[in-house]
MARPA-102197 format. One record per residue: residue number from 1; residue in three letters; x, y, z of N, C-alpha, C, CB in turn. Coordinates in Angstrom, 1 decimal. Glycine has a CB too. Example, Ala and Ser with C-alpha at 12.3 -4.5 7.8 and 13.67 -1.06 7.14 Angstrom:
rec seq=1 | type=ala | nX=13.2 | nY=-5.7 | nZ=7.8 | caX=12.3 | caY=-4.5 | caZ=7.8 | cX=13.2 | cY=-3.3 | cZ=7.8 | cbX=11.3 | cbY=-4.5 | cbZ=9.0
rec seq=2 | type=ser | nX=12.8 | nY=-2.2 | nZ=7.1 | caX=13.7 | caY=-1.1 | caZ=7.1 | cX=12.9 | cY=0.0 | cZ=7.9 | cbX=14.1 | cbY=-0.6 | cbZ=5.7
end
This chain:
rec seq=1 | type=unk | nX=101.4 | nY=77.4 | nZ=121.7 | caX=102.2 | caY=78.6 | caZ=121.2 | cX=103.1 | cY=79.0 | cZ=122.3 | cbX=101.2 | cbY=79.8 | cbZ=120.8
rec seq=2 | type=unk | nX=104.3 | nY=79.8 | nZ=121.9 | caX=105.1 | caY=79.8 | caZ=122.9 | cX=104.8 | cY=81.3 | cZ=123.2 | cbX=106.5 | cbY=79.3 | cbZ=122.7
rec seq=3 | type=unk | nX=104.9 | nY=81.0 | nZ=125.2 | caX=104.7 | caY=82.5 | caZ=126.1 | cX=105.4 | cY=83.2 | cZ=125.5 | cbX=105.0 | cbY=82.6 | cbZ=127.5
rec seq=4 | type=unk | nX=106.5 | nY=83.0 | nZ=125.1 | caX=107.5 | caY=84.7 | caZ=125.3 | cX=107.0 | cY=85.4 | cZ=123.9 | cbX=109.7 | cbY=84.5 | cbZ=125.2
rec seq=5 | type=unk | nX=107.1 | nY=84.9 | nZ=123.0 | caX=106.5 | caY=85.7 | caZ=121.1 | cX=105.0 | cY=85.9 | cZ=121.7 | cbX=106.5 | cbY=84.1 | cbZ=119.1
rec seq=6 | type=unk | nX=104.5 | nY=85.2 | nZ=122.4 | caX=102.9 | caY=85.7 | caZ=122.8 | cX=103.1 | cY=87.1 | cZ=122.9 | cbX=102.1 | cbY=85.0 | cbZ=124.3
rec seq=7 | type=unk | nX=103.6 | nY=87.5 | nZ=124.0 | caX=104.4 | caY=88.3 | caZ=124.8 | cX=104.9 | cY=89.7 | cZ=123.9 | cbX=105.7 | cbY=87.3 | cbZ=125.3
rec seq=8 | type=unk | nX=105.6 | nY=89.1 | nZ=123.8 | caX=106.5 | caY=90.0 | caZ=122.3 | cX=105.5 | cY=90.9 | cZ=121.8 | cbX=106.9 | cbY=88.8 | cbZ=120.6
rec seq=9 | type=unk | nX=104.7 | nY=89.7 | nZ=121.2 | caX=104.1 | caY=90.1 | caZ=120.2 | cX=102.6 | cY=91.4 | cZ=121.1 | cbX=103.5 | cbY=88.4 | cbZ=119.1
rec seq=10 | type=unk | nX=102.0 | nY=91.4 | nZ=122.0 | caX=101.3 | caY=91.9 | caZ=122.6 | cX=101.8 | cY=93.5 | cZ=123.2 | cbX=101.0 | cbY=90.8 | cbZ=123.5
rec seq=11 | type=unk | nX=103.3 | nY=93.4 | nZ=123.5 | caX=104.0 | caY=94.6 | caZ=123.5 | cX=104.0 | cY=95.0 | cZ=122.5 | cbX=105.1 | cbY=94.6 | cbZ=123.8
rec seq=12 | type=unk | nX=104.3 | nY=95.0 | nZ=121.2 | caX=104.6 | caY=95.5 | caZ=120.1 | cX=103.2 | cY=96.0 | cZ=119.6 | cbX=105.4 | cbY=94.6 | cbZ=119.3
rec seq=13 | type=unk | nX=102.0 | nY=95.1 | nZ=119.8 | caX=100.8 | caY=96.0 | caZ=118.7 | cX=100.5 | cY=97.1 | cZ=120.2 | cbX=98.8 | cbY=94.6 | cbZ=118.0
rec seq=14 | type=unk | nX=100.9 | nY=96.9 | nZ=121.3 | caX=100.6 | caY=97.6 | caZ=122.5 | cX=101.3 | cY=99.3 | cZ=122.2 | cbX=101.5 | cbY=96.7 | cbZ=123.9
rec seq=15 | type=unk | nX=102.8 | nY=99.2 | nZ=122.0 | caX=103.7 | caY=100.1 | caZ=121.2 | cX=103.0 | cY=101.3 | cZ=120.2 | cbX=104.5 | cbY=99.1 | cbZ=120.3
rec seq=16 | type=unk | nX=102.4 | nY=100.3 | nZ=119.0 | caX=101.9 | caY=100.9 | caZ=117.9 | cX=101.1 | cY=101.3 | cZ=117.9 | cbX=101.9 | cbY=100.4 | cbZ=117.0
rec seq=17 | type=unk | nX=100.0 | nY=101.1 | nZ=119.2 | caX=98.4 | caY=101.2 | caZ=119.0 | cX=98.6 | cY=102.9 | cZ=119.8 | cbX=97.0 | cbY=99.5 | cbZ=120.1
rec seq=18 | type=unk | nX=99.7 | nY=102.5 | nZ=121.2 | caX=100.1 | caY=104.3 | caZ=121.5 | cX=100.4 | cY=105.3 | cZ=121.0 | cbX=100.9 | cbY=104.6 | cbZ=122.1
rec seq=19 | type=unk | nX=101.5 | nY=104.3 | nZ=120.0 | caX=101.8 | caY=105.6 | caZ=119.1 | cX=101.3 | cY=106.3 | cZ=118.4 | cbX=102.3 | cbY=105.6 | cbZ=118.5
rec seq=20 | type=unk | nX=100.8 | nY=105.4 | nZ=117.3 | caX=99.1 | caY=106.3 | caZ=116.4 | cX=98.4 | cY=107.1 | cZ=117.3 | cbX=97.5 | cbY=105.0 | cbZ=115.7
rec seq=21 | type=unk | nX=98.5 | nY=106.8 | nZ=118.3 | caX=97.0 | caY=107.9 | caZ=119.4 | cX=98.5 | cY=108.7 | cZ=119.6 | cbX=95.7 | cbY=106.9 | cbZ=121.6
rec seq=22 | type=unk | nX=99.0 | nY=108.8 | nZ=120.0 | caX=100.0 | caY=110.0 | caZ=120.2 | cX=100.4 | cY=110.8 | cZ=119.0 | cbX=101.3 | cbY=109.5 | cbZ=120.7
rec seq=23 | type=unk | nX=100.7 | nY=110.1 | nZ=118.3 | caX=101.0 | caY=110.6 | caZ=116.7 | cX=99.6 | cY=111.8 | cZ=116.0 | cbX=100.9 | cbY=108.7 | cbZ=115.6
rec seq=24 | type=unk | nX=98.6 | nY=110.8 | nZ=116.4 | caX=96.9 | caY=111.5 | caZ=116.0 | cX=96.9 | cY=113.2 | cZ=116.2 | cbX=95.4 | cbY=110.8 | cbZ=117.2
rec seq=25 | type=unk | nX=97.4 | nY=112.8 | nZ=117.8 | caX=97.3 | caY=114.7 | caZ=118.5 | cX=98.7 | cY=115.6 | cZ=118.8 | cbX=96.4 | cbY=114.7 | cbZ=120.2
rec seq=26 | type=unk | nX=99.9 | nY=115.1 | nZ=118.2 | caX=100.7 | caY=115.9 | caZ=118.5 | cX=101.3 | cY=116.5 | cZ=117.3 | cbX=101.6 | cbY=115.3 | cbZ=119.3
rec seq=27 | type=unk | nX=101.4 | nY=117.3 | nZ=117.0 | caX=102.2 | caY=118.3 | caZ=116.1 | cX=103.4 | cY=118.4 | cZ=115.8 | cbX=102.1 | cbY=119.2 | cbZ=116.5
rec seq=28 | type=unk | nX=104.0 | nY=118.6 | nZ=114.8 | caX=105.3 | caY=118.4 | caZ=114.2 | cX=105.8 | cY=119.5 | cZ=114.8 | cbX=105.5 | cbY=118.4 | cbZ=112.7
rec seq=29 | type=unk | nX=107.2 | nY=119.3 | nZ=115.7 | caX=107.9 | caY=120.8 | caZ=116.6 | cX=108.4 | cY=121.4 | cZ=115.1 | cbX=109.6 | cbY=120.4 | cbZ=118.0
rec seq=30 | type=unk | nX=108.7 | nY=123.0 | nZ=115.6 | caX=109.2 | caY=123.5 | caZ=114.7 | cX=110.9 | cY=123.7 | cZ=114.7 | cbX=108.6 | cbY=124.5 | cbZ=114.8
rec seq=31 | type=unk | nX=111.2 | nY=122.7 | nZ=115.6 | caX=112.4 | caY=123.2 | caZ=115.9 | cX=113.3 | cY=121.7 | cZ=115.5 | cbX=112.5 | cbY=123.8 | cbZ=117.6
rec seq=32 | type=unk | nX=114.4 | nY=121.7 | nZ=115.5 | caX=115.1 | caY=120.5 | caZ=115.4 | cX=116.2 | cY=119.7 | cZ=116.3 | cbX=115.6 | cbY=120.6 | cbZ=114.2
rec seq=33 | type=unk | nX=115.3 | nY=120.2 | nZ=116.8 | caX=116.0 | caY=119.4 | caZ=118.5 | cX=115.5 | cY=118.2 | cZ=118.8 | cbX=115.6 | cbY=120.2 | cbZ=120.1
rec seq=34 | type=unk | nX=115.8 | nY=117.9 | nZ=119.9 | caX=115.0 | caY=116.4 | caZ=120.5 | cX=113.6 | cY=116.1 | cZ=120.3 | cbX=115.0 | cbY=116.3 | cbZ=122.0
rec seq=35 | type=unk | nX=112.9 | nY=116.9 | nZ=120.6 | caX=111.5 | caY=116.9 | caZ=120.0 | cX=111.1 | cY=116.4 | cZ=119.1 | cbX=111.1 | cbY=117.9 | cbZ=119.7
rec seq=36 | type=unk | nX=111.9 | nY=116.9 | nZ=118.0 | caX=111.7 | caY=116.6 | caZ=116.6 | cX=112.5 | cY=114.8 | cZ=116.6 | cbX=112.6 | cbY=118.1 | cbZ=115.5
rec seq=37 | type=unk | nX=113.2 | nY=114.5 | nZ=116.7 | caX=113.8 | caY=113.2 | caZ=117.2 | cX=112.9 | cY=112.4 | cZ=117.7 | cbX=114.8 | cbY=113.3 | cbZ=118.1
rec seq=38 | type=unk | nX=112.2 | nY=112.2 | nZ=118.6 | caX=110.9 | caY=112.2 | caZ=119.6 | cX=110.1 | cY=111.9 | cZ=119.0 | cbX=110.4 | cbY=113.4 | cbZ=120.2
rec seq=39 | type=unk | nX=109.6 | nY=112.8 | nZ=118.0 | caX=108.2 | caY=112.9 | caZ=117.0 | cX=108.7 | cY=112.0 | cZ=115.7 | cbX=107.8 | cbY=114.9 | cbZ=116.4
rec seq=40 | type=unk | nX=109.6 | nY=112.0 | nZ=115.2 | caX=109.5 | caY=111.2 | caZ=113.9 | cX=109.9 | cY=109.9 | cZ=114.7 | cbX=110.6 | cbY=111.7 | cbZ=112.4
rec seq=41 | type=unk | nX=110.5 | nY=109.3 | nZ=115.6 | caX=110.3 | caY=108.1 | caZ=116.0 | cX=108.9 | cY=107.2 | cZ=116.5 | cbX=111.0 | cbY=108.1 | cbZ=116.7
rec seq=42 | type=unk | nX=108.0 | nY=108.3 | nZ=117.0 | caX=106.9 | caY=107.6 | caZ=117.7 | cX=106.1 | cY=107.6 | cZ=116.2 | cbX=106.0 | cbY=108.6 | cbZ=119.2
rec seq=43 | type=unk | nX=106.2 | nY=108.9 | nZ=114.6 | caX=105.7 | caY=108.1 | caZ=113.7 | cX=106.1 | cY=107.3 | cZ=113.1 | cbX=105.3 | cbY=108.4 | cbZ=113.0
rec seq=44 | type=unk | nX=107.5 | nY=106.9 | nZ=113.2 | caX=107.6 | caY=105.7 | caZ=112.7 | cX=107.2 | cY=104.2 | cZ=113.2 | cbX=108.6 | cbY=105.8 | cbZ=112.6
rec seq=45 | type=unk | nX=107.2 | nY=104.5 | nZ=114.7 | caX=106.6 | caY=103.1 | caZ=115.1 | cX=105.1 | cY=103.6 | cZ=115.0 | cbX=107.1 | cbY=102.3 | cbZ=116.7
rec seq=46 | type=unk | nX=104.6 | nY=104.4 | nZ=114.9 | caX=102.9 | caY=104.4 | caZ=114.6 | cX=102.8 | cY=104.0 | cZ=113.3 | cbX=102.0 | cbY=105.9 | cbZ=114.6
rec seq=47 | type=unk | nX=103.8 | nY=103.8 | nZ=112.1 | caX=103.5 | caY=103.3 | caZ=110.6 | cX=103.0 | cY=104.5 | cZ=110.6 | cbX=102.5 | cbY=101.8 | cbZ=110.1
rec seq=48 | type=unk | nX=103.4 | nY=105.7 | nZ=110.4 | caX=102.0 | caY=107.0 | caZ=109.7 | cX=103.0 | cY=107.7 | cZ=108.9 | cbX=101.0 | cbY=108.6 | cbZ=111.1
rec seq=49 | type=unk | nX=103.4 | nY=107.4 | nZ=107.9 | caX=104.2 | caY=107.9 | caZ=106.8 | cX=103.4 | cY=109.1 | cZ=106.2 | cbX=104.6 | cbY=106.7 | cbZ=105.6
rec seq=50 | type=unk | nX=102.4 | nY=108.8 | nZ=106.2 | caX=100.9 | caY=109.8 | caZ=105.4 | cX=100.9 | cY=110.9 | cZ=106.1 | cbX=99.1 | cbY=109.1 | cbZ=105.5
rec seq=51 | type=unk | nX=101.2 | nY=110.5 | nZ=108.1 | caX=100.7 | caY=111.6 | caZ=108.6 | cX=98.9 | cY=111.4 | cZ=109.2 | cbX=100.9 | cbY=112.7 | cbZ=107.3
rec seq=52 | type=unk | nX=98.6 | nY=110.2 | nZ=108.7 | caX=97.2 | caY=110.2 | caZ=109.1 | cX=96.4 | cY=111.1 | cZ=108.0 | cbX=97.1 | cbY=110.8 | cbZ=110.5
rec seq=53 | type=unk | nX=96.9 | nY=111.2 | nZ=106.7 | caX=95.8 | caY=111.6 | caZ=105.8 | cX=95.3 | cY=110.5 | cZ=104.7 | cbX=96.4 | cbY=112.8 | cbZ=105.0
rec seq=54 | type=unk | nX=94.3 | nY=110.7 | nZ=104.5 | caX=93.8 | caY=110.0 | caZ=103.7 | cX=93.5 | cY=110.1 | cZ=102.3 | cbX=93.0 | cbY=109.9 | cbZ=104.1
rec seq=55 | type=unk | nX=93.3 | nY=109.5 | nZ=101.2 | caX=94.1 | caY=109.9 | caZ=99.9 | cX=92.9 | cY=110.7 | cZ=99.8 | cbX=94.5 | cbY=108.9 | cbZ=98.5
rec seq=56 | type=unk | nX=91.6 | nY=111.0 | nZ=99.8 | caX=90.3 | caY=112.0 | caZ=99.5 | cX=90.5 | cY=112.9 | cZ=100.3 | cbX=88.8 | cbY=111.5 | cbZ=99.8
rec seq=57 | type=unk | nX=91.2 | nY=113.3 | nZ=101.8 | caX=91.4 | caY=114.3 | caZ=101.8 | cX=92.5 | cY=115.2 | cZ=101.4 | cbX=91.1 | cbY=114.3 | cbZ=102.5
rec seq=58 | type=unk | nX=93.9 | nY=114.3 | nZ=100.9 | caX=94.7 | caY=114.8 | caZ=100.1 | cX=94.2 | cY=115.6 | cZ=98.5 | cbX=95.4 | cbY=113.7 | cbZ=100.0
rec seq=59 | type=unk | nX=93.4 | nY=114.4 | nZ=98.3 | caX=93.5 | caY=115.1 | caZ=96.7 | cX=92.1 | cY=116.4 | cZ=96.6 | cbX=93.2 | cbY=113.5 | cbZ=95.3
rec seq=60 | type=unk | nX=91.4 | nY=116.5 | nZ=97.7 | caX=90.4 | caY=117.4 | caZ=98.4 | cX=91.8 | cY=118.9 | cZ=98.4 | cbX=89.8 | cbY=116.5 | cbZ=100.3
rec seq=61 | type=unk | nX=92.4 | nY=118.6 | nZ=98.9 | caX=93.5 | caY=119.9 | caZ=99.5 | cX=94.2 | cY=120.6 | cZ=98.3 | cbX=94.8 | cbY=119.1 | cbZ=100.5
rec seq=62 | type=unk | nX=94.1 | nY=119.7 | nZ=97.3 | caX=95.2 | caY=119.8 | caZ=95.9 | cX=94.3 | cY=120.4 | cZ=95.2 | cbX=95.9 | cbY=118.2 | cbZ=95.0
rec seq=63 | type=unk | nX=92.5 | nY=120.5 | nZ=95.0 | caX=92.1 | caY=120.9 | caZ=93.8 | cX=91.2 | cY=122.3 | cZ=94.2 | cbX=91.4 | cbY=119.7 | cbZ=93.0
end
Protein backbone atom coordinates (compact mmCIF):
# COMPACT_ATOMS: atom_id res chain seq x y z
CA UNK A 1 0.00 0.00 0.00
CA UNK A 2 1.36 3.28 -0.64
CA UNK A 3 2.90 5.51 2.50
CA UNK A 4 1.56 8.77 1.55
CA UNK A 5 -2.69 7.76 1.11
CA UNK A 6 -1.70 5.63 4.35
CA UNK A 7 -0.84 8.91 5.59
CA UNK A 8 -3.60 10.94 4.14
CA UNK A 9 -5.83 8.87 5.03
CA UNK A 10 -4.79 8.58 9.05
CA UNK A 11 -4.93 12.52 9.09
CA UNK A 12 -8.21 12.82 7.88
CA UNK A 13 -10.15 10.07 10.27
CA UNK A 14 -7.60 11.97 12.85
CA UNK A 15 -9.44 15.45 11.66
CA UNK A 16 -12.96 13.98 11.98
CA UNK A 17 -12.58 11.91 15.09
CA UNK A 18 -11.51 15.82 16.78
CA UNK A 19 -14.03 17.34 15.39
CA UNK A 20 -17.11 15.23 16.57
CA UNK A 21 -15.45 15.51 20.18
CA UNK A 22 -15.27 19.25 19.65
CA UNK A 23 -18.44 19.51 17.94
CA UNK A 24 -20.08 17.15 21.02
CA UNK A 25 -19.26 20.09 23.66
CA UNK A 26 -19.30 23.32 21.98
CA UNK A 27 -22.27 25.40 21.42
CA UNK A 28 -23.61 27.27 18.56
CA UNK A 29 -22.24 31.24 19.08
CA UNK A 30 -24.92 33.58 19.04
CA UNK A 31 -23.30 35.82 17.10
CA UNK A 32 -22.21 35.77 13.41
CA UNK A 33 -18.80 36.44 13.46
CA UNK A 34 -15.85 34.21 13.16
CA UNK A 35 -17.02 31.94 15.71
CA UNK A 36 -19.83 31.12 14.03
CA UNK A 37 -17.51 30.41 10.76
CA UNK A 38 -15.35 28.30 13.15
CA UNK A 39 -18.28 26.26 14.46
CA UNK A 40 -20.09 25.31 11.21
CA UNK A 41 -16.77 24.26 9.69
CA UNK A 42 -15.48 21.91 12.47
CA UNK A 43 -19.41 20.44 11.91
CA UNK A 44 -18.91 20.03 8.82
CA UNK A 45 -15.81 18.07 8.91
CA UNK A 46 -17.33 16.24 12.10
CA UNK A 47 -20.28 14.99 9.32
CA UNK A 48 -22.92 16.23 12.29
CA UNK A 49 -25.62 17.73 10.04
CA UNK A 50 -28.14 16.31 12.89
CA UNK A 51 -26.16 18.11 15.43
CA UNK A 52 -25.59 14.87 17.23
CA UNK A 53 -29.28 14.02 17.64
CA UNK A 54 -30.70 11.02 17.32
CA UNK A 55 -33.97 10.30 15.53
CA UNK A 56 -35.73 8.89 19.19
CA UNK A 57 -34.61 11.74 20.70
CA UNK A 58 -35.92 14.03 18.06
CA UNK A 59 -39.15 12.62 17.70
CA UNK A 60 -39.12 12.35 21.84
CA UNK A 61 -38.87 16.41 21.64
CA UNK A 62 -41.76 16.74 18.92
CA UNK A 63 -44.53 14.89 20.91
Amino acid sequence: MNDTATTLGLFASLAVTLCAIIARFWPRPKTNGAWLQLYLLVNAVAQNGGHATNAADVAARKS
